[in-house]
C-alpha positions as CSV (number, residue, x, y, z in Angstrom):
1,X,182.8,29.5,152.1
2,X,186.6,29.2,151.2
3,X,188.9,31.7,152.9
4,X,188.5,35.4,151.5
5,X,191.8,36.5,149.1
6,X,194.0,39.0,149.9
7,X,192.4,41.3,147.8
8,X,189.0,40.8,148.9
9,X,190.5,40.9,152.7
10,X,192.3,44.1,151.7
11,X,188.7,45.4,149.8
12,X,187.0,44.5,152.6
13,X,189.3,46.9,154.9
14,X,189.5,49.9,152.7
15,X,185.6,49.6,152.0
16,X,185.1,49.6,155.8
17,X,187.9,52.6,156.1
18,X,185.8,54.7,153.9
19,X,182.1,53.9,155.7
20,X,183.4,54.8,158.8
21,X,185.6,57.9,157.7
22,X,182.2,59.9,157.2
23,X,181.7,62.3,159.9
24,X,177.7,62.3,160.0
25,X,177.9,64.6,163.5
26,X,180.1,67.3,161.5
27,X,177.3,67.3,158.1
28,X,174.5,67.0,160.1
29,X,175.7,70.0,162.4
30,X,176.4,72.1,159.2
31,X,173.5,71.4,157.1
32,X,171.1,72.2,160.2
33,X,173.0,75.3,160.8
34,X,174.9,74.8,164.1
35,X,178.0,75.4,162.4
36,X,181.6,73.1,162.7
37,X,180.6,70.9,165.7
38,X,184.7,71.0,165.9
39,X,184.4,74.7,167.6
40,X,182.2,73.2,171.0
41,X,182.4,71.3,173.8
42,X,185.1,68.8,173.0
43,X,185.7,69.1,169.7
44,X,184.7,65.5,169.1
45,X,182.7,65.2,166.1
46,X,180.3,61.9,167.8
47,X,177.2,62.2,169.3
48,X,178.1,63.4,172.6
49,X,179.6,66.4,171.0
50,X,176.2,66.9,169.0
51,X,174.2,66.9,172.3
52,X,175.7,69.8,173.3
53,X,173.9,71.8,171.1
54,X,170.8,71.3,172.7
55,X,169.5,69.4,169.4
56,X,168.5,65.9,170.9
57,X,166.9,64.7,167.4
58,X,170.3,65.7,166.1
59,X,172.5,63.8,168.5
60,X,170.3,60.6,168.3
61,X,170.6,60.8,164.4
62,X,174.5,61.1,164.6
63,X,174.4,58.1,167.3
64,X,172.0,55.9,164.5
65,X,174.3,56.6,161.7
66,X,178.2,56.5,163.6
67,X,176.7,52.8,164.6
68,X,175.2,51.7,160.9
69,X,178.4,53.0,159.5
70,X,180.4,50.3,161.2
71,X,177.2,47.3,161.3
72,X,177.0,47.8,157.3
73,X,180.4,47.0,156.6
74,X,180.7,44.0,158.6
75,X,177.5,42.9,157.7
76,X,178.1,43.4,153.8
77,X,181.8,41.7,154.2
78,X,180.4,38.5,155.6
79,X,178.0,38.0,153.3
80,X,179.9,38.3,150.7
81,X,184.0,37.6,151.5
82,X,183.8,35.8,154.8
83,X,184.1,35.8,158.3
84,X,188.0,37.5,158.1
85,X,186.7,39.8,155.8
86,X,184.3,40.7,158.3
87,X,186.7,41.4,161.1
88,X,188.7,43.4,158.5
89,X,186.0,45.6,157.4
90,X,184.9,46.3,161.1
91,X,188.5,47.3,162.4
92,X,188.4,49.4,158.8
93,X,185.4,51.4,160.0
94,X,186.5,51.7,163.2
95,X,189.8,53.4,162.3
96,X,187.9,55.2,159.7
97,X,185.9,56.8,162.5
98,X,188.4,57.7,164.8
99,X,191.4,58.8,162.1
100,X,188.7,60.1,159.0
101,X,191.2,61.1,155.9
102,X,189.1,63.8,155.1
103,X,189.7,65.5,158.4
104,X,193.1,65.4,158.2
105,X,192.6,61.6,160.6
106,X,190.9,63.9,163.1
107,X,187.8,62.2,164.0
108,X,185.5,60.8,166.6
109,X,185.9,58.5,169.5
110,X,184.4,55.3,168.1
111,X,182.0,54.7,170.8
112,X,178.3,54.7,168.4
113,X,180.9,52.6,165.9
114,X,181.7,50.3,167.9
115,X,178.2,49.4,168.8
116,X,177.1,48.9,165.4
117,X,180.2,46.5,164.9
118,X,178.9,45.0,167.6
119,X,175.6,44.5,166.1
120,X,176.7,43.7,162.6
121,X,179.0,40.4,164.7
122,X,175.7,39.3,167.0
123,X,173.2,40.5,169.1
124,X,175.0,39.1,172.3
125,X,177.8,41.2,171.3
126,X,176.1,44.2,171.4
127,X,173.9,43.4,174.7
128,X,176.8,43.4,176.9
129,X,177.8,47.0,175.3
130,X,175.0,48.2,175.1
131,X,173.4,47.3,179.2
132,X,176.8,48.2,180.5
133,X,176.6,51.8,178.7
134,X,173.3,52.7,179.8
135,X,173.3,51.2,183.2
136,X,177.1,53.7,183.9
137,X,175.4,56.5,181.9
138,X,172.7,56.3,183.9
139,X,174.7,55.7,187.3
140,X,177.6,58.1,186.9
141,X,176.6,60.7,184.1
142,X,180.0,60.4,182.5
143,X,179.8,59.3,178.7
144,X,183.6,58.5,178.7
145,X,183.4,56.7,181.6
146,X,180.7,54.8,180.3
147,X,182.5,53.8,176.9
148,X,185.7,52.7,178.8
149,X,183.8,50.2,181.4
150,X,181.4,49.3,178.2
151,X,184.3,48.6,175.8
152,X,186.1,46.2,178.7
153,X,183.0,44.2,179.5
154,X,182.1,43.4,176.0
155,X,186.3,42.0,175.4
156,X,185.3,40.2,178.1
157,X,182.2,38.9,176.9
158,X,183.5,38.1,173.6
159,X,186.1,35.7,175.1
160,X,183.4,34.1,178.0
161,X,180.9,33.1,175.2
162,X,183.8,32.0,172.9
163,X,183.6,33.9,169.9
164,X,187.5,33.8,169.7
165,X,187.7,34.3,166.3
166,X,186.7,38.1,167.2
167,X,188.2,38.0,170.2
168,X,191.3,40.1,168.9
169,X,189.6,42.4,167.2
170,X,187.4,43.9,170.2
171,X,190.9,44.1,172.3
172,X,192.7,46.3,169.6
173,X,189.0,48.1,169.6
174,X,189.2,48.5,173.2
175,X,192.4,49.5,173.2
176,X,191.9,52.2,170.5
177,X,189.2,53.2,173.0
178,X,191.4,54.0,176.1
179,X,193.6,56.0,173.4
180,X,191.3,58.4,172.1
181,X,189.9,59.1,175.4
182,X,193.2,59.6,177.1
183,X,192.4,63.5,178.3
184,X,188.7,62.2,179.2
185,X,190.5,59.3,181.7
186,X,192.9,62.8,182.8
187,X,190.1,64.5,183.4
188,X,188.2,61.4,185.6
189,X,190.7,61.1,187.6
190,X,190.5,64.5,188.6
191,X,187.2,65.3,188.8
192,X,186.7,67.6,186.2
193,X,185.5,65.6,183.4
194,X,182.1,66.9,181.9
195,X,178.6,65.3,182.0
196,X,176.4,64.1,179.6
197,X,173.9,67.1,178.4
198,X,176.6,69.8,180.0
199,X,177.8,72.2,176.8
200,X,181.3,71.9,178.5
């Protein structure tokens, strides 16, 4: 396939942008009643914030659809633009998520996204993600904690099984990662960080 144009590249960004930009946790919340998921907990509109409503079904569903809303784009751009195209339309969704225009760039914290880019690149980029999450989840009960050590394993994963060409990509994710959950590394460090299932 010849190398995508810089309109498709740009398409393929802005299409990506928008996919990720919908706040599934915030409608889903609403439509079932629960109100602005923005007024609990963190304020975060992702699954984690979801949980805390006691609605499990809920939080799983936000989790399934924050992760297709970054795979679909990715997937979609490779097929049809390229491999470029493909990295564009992930780090699209991904800032789409976490800055969402129609929430004045107040969004989630990319984790569930990041996953499904993950998936929509390879399976062995997810696996790394995905074992390290559950295995810290599990271990430590922090969700934020979890995400940081997941995001910095996969980075390094990326690199060890020499998918370079994506390399770059999951190190500004990563990055992005450690930004939005600045106050959640605040609030390790001293030992008053929430966890998972807690409605603080």
């Amino acid at each position: 396939m010849a190398a995508a144009s810089p309109v498709a590249l740009t398409l393929a960004f802005v299409i990506g942008y928008l996919s990720g930009s919908v706040p599934f946790g915030l409608i889903l919340t609403q439509m079932a009643g629960l109100g602005d998921i923005r007024s609990i907990g963190s304020g975060n509109i992702g699954a984690t914030n979801v949980l805390r409503t006691g609605n499990k079904g809920l939080a799983a569903l936000t989790l399934l659809l924050d992760a297709l809303k970054g795979m679909v784009p990715v997937l979609m751009a490779r097929h049809f633009l390229g491999p470029e195209a493909a990295i564009l339309a992930g780090l699209g969704a991904f800032l789409g998520h976490l800055y969402p225009v129609w929430l004045n760039f107040r969004g989630g914290k990319g984790v569930a996204t990041f996953a499904g880019i993950s998936l929509g690149f390879s399976w062995h980029v997810l696996l790394p993600f995905a074992v390290t999450w559950i295995a810290m989840a599990v271990i430590f009960r922090y969700s934020s904690l979890a995400a940081l050590t997941a995001s910095v394993v996969t980075t390094i994963a990326v690199f060890f099984v020499g998918l370079t060409s994506i390399g770059f990509l999951y190190v500004a994710l990563t990055a992005l990662v450690f930004w939005k959950h600045r106050q959640n590394i605040s609030r390790l460090l001293a030992g008053e960080e929430s966890k998972i299932g807690s409605k603080g």
